[in-house]
C-alpha positions in Angstrom: -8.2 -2.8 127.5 -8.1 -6.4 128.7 -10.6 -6.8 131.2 -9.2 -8.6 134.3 -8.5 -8.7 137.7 -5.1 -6.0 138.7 -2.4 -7.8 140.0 -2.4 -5.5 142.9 -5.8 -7.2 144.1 -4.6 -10.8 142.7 -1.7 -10.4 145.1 -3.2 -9.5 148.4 -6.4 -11.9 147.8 -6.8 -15.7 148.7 -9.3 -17.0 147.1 -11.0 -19.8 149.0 -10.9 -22.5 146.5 -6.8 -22.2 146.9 -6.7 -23.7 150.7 -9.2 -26.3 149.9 -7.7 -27.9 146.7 -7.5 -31.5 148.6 -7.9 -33.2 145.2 -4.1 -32.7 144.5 -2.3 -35.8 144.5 0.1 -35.6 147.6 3.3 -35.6 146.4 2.3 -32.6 144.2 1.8 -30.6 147.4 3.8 -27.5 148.6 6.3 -28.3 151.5 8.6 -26.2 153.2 11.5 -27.5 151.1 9.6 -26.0 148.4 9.4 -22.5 150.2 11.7 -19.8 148.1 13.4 -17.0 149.2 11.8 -13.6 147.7 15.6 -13.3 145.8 14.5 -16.3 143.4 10.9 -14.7 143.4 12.1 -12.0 142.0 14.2 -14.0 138.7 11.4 -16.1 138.4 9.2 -12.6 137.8 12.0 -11.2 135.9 12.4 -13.9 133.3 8.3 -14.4 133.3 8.2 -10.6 132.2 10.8 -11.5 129.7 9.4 -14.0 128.4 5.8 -12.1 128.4 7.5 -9.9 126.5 8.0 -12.2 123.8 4.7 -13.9 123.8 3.3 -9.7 123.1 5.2 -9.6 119.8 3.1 -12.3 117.7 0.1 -12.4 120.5 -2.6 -10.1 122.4 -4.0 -10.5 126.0 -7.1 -12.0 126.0 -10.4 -10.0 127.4 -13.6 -8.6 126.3 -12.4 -7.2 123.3 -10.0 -10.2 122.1 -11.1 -14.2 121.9 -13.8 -13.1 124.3 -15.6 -16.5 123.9 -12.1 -18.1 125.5 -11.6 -15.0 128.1 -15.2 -16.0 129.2 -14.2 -19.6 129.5 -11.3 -18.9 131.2 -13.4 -17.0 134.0 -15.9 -19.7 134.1 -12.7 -22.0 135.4 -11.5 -19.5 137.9 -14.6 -19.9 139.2 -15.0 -23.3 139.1 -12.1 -23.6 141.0 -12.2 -21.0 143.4 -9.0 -18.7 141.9 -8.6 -15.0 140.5 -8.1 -14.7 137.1 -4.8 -14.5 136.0 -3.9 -12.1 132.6 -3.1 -14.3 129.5 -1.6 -13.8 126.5 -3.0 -15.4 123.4 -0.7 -16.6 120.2 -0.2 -19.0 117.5 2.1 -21.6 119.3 1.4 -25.3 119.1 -1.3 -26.8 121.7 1.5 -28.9 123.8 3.1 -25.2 124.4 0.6 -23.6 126.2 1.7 -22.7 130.3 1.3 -21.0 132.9 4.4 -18.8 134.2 5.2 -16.8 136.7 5.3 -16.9 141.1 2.1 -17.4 142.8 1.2 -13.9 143.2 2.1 -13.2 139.6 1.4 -15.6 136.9 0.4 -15.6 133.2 -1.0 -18.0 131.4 0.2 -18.4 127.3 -2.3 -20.3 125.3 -2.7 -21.4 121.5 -4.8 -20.0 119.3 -4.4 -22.8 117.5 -6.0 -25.1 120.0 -8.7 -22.6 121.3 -10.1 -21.8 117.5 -10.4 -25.4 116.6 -11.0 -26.9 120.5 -15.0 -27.6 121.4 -15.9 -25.8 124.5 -15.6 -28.8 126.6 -12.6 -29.4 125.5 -11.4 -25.6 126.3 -12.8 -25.7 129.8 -10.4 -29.0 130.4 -7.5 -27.4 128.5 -7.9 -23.5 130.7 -8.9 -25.2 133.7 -5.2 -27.4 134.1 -3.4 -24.1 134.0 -5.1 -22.8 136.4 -4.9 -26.1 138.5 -1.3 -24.9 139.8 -2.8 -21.6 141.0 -5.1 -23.7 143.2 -2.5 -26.0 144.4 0.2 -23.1 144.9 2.4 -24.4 142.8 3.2 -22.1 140.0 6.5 -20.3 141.5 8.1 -23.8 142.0 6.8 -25.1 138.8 8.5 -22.2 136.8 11.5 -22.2 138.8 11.6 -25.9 137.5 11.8 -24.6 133.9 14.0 -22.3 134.4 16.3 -24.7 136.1 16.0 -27.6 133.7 15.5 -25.4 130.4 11.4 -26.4 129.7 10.6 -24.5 126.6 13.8 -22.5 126.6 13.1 -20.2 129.5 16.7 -20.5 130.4 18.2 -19.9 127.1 15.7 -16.9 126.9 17.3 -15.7 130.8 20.5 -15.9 129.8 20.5 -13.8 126.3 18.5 -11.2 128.2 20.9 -11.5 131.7 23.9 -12.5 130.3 25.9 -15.8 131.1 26.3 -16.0 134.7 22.4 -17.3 134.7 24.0 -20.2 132.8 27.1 -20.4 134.7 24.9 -20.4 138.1 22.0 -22.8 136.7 23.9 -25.2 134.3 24.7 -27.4 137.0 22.1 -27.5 138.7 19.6 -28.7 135.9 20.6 -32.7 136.6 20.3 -32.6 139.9 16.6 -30.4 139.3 15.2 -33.4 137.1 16.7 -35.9 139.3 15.0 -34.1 142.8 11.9 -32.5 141.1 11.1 -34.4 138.4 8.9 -36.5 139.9 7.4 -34.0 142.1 6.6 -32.1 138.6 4.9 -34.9 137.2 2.6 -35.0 139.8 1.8 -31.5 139.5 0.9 -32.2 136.1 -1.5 -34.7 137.2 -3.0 -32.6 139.9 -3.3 -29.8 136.9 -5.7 -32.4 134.8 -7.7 -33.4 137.9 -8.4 -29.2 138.0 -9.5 -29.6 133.8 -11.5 -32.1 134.8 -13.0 -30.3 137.2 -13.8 -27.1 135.2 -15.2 -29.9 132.3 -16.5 -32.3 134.1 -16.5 -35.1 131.4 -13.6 -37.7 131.3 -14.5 -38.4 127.3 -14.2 -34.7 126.6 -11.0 -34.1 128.8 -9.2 -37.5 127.6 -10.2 -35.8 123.7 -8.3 -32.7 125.2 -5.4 -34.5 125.8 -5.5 -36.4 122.7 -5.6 -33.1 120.7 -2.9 -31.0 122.7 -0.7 -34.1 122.0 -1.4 -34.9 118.7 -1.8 -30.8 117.3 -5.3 -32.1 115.4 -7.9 -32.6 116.4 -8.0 -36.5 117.0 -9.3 -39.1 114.9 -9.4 -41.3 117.9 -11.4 -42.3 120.8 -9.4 -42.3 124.3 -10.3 -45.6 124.7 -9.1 -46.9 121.5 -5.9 -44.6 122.2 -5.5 -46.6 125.6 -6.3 -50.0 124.1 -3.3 -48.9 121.2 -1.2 -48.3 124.0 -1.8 -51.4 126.1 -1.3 -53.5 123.6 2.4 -52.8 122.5 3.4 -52.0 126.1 5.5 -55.2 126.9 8.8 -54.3 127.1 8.9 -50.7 125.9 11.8 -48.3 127.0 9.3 -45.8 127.7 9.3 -46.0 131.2 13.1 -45.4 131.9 12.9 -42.6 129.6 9.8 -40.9 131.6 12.0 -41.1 134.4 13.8 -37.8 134.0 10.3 -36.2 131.7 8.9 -33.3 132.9 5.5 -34.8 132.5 3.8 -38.5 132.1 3.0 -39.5 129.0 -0.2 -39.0 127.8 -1.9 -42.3 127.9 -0.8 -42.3 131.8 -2.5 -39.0 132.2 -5.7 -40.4 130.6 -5.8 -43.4 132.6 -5.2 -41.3 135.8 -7.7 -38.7 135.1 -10.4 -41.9 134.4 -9.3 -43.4 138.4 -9.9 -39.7 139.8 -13.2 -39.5 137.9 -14.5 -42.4 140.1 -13.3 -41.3 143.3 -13.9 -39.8 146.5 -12.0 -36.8 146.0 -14.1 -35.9 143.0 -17.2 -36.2 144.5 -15.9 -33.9 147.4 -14.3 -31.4 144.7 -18.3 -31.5 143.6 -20.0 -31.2 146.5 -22.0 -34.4 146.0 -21.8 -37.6 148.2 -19.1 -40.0 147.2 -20.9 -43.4 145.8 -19.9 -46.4 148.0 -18.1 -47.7 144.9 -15.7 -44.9 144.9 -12.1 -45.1 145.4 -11.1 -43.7 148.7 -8.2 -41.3 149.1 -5.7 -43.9 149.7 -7.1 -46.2 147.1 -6.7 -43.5 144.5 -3.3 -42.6 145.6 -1.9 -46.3 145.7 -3.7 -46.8 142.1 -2.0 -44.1 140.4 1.1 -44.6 141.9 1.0 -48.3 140.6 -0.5 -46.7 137.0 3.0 -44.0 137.2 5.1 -46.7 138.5 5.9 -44.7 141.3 8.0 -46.3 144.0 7.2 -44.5 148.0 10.1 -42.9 147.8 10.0 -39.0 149.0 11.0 -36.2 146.4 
């Protein structure tokens, strides 16, 4: 048997690292507009076990007994940041499709075995410790009720040939009006989920190869700072920004270059109990600096 903690015990304990995850960027935080009725709870942990369901018939749950190099990783990083481990399911899906799923009492994490055969060690640490970021930051139940609202991955396609069509009928019309609202708050999450791989890693080279190799499938024949350079270089005028507008997540070269201003600033060096250097950026600084990186107007979600 899988060897981790019951979800009985997950439920009724806070871990300590959860309350003092202050190195989420703000707009990713939980606000009571964000606080769900235990009615959408309970579809949210309906699909997840739907879906969980599905992930079981080409995939095992990882513990001592299966990829126990990447369960023992995967501890490490609850650890790290302070968490409970969460049960996950291990099988061969591409590296960009690996989530966490599920309401903040109950997730699951689904990971590649792709990725975490071929992926150094450093490199897994960043990848495990970014799904477990929204576990920290108490963000998972209105992350996956994000999915299921705009589609992500399929989750809603999967709801409604398990519920029938009225999911459809009652979350069609919503899913503009979920990227339009949420989008942006999403995005941040997603940034807040790579500050919590950097954390577990602790190297901005190893979690900006990470990156690279979730987003490329290989594993990349590229420094990050060539990638950037690429990037910068051809950035005049591209539509990409309009198009990121309505993404469910920055694109990757953003990422990189906001995980690189959160490695030098104050809110790190907190996160690892060291003194900040006086060159460090301070919380406001690093807000202001990602914003401008995002594009992000200060305008409330």
């Amino acid at each position: 048997m899988p060897n981790w903690i019951p979800l009985a015990q997950f439920a009724q304990r806070t871990p300590q690292g959860i309350a003092q995850a202050d190195w989420q960027h703000p707009v990713s935080r939980p606000t009571s507009a964000m606080t769900l009725r235990a009615g959408v709870e309970e579809v949210v942990d309906t699909v997840t076990a739907l879906q969980r369901a599905e992930w079981l018939e080409d995939g095992v749950y990882v513990g001592t007994n299966a990829f126990a190099e990447t369960y023992e990783t995967l501890v490490e990083c609850a650890r790290c940041l302070g968490v409970a481990v969460p049960p996950a399911v291990i099988s061969p899906i591409p590296a960009r499709k690996q989530r966490i799923l599920g309401t903040d009492a109950r997730p699951f994490l689904h990971l590649s075995s792709f990725f975490l055969r071929t992926a150094p060690v450093a490199e897994r640490q960043f990848a495990l410790g970014r799904l477990l970021g929204p576990i920290a930051t108490r963000r998972v139940t209105s992350d996956s009720l994000y999915a299921l609202l705009v589609d992500d991955g399929g989750l809603r396609t999967l709801a409604r040939r398990s519920l029938g069509p009225t999911v459809e009928v009652a979350l069609a019309p919503a899913s503009l009006a979920a990227r339009l609202l949420w989008s942006r708050s999403h995005r941040m999450s997603e940034i807040s989920a790579d500050r919590a791989g950097l954390l577990c890693t602790d190297s901005i080279t190893n979690a900006g190869r990470a990156l690279l190799r979730m987003a490329l499938g290989v594993t990349p024949d590229v420094e990050p700072d060539a990638y950037l350079a690429q990037l910068n270089a051809h950035r005049d005028g591209s539509p990409g920004k309009w198009a990121e507008l309505l993404a469910s997540s920055p694109w990757t070269h953003k990422r990189i270059g906001a995980l690189k201003l959160f490695s030098t600033s104050q809110a790190y060096a907190r996160a690892q109990q060291r003194e900040p250097d006086a060159s460090s950026l301070s919380d406001v600084d690093l807000d202001a600096a990602v914003d401008a990186l995002l594009e992000i107007r200060p305008w409330s979600a």
